[in-house]
N, C-alpha and C positions, 0 to 999 in steps of 0.2 A: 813928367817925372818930378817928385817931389823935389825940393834941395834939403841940404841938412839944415838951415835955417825953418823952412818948415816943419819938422819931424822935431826940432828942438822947443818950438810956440807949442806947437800940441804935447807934446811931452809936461812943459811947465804949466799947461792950462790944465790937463788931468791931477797934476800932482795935485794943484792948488786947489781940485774942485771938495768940497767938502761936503758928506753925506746932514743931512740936517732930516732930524725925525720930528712928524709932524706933534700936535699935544699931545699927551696920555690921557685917553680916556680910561672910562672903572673899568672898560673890559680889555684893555690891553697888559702885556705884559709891561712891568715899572721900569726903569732906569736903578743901575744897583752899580757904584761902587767896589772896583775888585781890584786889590794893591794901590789902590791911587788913580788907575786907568779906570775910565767911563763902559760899561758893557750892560750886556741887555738880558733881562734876569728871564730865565726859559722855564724855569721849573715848572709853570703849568702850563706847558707843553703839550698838545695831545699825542704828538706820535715822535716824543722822546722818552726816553729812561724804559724801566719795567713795564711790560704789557699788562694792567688789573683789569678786572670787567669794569668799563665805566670809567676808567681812571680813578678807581677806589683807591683807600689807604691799603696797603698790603701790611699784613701781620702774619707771622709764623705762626698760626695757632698752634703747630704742634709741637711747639716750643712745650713742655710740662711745668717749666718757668715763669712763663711768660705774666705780661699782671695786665695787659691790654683786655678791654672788656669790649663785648658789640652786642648787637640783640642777634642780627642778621648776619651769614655769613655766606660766603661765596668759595665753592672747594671743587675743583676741578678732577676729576675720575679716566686719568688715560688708558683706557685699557679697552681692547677689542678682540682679545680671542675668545670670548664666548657668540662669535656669529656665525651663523650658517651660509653667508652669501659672503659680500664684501668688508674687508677689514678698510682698517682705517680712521675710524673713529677713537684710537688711540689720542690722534691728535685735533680731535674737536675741541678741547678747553681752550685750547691756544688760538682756535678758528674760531671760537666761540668769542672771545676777549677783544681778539681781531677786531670785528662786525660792531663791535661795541666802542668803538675808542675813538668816534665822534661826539658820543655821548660825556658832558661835562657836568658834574654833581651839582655844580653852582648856576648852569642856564640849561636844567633841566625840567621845566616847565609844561606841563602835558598841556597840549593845545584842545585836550578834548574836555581837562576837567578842570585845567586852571591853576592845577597843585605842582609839585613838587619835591618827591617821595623823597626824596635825601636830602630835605629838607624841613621834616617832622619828627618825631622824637625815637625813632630808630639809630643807633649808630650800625653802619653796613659798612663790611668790609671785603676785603678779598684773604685767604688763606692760600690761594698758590694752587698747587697740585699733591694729590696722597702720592707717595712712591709707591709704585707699584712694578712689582718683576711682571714681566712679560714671557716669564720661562713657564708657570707653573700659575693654572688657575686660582687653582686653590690656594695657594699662597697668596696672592694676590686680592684674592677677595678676603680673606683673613686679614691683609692688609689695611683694604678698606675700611672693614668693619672696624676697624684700632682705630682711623684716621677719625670716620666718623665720631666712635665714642667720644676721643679725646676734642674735637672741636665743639663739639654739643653738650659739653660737660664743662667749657671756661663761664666765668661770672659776668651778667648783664651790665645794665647801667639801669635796669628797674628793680626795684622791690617786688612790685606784682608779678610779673614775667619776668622768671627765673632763669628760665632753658634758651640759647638761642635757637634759631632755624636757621634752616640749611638750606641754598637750593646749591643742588647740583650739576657739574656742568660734567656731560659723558662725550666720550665713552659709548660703548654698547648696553643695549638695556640690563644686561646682569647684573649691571651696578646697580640699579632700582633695591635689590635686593639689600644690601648693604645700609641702605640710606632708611627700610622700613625696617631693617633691625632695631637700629638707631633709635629709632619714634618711638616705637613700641615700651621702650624703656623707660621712654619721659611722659607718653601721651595715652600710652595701650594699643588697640587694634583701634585702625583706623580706615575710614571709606577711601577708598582708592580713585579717583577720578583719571581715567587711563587714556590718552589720546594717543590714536596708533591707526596703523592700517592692517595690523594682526592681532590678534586676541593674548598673545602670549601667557596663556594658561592650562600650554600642552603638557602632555603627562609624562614626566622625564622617562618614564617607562620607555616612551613610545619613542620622542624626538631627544635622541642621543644615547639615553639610558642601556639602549639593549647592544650600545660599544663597552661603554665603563658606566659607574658611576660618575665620575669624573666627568664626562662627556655629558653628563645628562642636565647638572646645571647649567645653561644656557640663555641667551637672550629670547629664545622665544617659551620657557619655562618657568621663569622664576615667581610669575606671580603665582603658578600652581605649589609653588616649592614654599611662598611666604604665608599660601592658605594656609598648607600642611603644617609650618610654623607659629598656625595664629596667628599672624601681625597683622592681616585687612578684613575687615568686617564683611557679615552678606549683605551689606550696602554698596557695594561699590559697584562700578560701571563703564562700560566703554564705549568711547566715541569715536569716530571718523572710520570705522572698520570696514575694510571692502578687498581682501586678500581672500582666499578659499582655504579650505579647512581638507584635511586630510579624508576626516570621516564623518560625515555630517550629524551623524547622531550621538558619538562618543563624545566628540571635541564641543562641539555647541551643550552637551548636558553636564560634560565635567565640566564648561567653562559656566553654568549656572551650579552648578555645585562648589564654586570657588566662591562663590557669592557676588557674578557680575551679572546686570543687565545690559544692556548694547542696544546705541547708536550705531546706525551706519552710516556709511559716505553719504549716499545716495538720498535718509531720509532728512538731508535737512533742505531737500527741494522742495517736500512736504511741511518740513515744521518749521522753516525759515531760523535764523540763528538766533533769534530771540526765543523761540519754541525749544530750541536745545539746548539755552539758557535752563529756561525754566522745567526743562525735564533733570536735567544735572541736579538741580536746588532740592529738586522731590526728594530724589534718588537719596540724596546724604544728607536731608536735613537734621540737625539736632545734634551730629558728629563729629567728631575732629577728619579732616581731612587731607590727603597726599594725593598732589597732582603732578601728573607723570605725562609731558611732552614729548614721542616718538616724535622727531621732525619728519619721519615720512607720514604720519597721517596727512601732511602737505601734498599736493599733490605734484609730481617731480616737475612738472615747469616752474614750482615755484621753490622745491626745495631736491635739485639735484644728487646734491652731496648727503648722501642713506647709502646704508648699505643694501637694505631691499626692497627699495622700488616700489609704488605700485602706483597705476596710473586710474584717473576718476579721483582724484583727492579734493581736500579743500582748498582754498586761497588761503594767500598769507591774510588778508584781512578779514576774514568769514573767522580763522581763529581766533586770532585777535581781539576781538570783537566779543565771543564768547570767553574768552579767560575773564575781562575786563567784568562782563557781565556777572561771573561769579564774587562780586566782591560784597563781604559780609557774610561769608565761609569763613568757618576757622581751619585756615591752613597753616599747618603745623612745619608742610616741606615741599620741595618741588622739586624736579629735576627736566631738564631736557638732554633730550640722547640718540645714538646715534647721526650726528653731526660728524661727516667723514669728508674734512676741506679738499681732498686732492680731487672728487670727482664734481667740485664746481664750477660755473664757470667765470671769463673774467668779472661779470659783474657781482660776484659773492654773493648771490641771491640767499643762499640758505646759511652761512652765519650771520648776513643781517636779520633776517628773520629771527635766527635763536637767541640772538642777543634783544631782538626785543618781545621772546618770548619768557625770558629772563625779569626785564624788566618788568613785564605782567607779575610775574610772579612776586615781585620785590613789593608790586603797590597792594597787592591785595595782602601781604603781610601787616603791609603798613595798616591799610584799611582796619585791618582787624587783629589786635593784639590777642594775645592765648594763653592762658594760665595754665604750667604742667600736672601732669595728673591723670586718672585714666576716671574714662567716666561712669 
């Protein structure tokens, strides 16, 4: 049994013990001064305050006020009623940002090239999320299309490159659409580089059209809807494709009459990831370019959280790998989509991946700066 003599020694030895923090080194956080009391400055924190991709600076771009400038911007697209399988993908910006929020701008260092993309003469930033009602497609994509303009219309910090870029974080692929409006105005039609595990260039006729109109833009439609609008060139292409087709002569000849050729899952056992490097290159060379990441061209052990599934896919690092390889394209925009967090599992396989499929896209901007214009 203790005495109160005991309980009283240990009581005054705890009082008296005092926390002692060891030096500060450059990568800790400092010692800061608050009312007179000693405290410990958090601010760069990884997983305190607002969630940005990266732990970027956040900006309201759509502030119309606003005087903050960036080249690069980062805009989140919550919206998923245009799918035919699983929703969800509403809330991939937020999963998306998630995945990301190891990643620190200052000890981001690629261990494959040495560089340090937020660290070159880009400023990047994060915009938030477009609002978007979830009542009413159409409205909603009206929306986009405002959110886009108005972010891709504020002022750089270059003289030469005037317009920033955008990548997008989705959302369901409808938003694609939205984002090649957008280009089209600063850049003209542009080769479309499409990673997916469907073609998504069915004929709204077919897939939805013959409910409503309304019904007929959709995520497996929209690049047929952006041909019909002019905004992608017969340059473009798709890669990781291994889903079936409704009607194998309609849908594989309107999807070369959109102006795609196509990779499959399957042939890069054949032309190994360097071979589908260099077929991409052919494909678009000379042209401004939009790269467009379905996270299920992944294949679902590596990227669960899709809404449609299909199995035989790539690796996370078989993509990777080939984004990386494109650099020295002029990419004007990129997006990754269909990122649907609730069907992941605990190890977040597929927002880690989108978030550094995100960063792909951020280096090859950097890589390659773009003058607006159409060519």
């Amino acid at each position: 049994m203790i005495s109160a003599l005991s309980v009283l020694l240990l009581a005054s030895t705890a009082a008296g013990r005092d926390i002692t923090f060891p030096p500060v080194a450059g990568y800790q956080s400092p010692m800061i001064q608050v009312s007179g009391h000693e405290s410990i400055d958090i601010t760069g924190a990884k997983f305190a305050g607002l969630t940005t991709f990266a732990n970027l600076p956040y900006v309201h771009c759509l502030d119309q006020s606003g005087s903050e400038k960036y080249d690069i911007a980062i805009l989140g697209a919550p919206f998923d009623t245009g799918v035919t399988a699983r929703p969800g993908a509403r809330f991939g910006p937020n999963g998306i940002r998630a995945g990301s929020r190891r990643i620190q701008p200052e000890f981001a260092y690629s261990i494959y090239n040495g560089r340090n993309l937020f660290k070159e003469w880009a400023t990047i930033i994060d915009c938030g999320d477009a609002p978007l009602t979830v009542l009413d497609n159409t409205v909603a994509l009206k929306q986009l299309d405002l959110a886009h303009k108005m972010v891709s219309s504020r002022a750089t910090n270059s003289t030469d490159y005037t317009v920033p870029r955008l990548v997008t974080l989705g959302g369901d692929h409808t938003t694609t659409l939205s984002a090649l409006r957008s280009t089209f105005k600063h850049w003209g039609a542009v080769s479309v580089i499409h990673f997916d595990s469907h073609i998504d260039t069915w004929d709204p006729e077919i897939l939805g059209g013959g409910v409503s109109h309304y019904a007929g833009v959709n995520h497996g439609t929209f690049l047929h809807i952006a041909h019909e609008e002019g905004l992608i060139r017969n340059t473009s292409i798709h890669a990781g494709i291994r889903a079936p087709v409704g009607n194998k002569k309609h849908d594989l000849r309107n999807d070369r009459n959109c102006g795609f050729e196509m990779i499959t899952a399957r042939d890069i056992d054949r032309l190994t990831p360097q071979g589908v490097i260099e077929k991409l290159k052919r494909r678009v060379a000379g042209t401004k370019v939009y790269i467009s990441v379905d996270i299920d061209v992944l294949d679902p052990a590596y990227a669960p959280a899709t809404g449609t599934a299909e199995v035989g896919g790539w690796t996370t690092r078989e993509l990777l790998t080939i984004l990386d390889g494109l650099s020295g394209l002029e990419v004007i925009g990129g997006d990754v989509v269909e990122v649907a967090p609730i069907y992941d599992n605990a190890g977040e396989p597929t927002t880690l991946a989108a978030s550094e499929v995100v960063m792909s896209f951020l280096q090859l901007m950097v890589d390659q700066p773009v003058k607006a214009g159409q060519d």
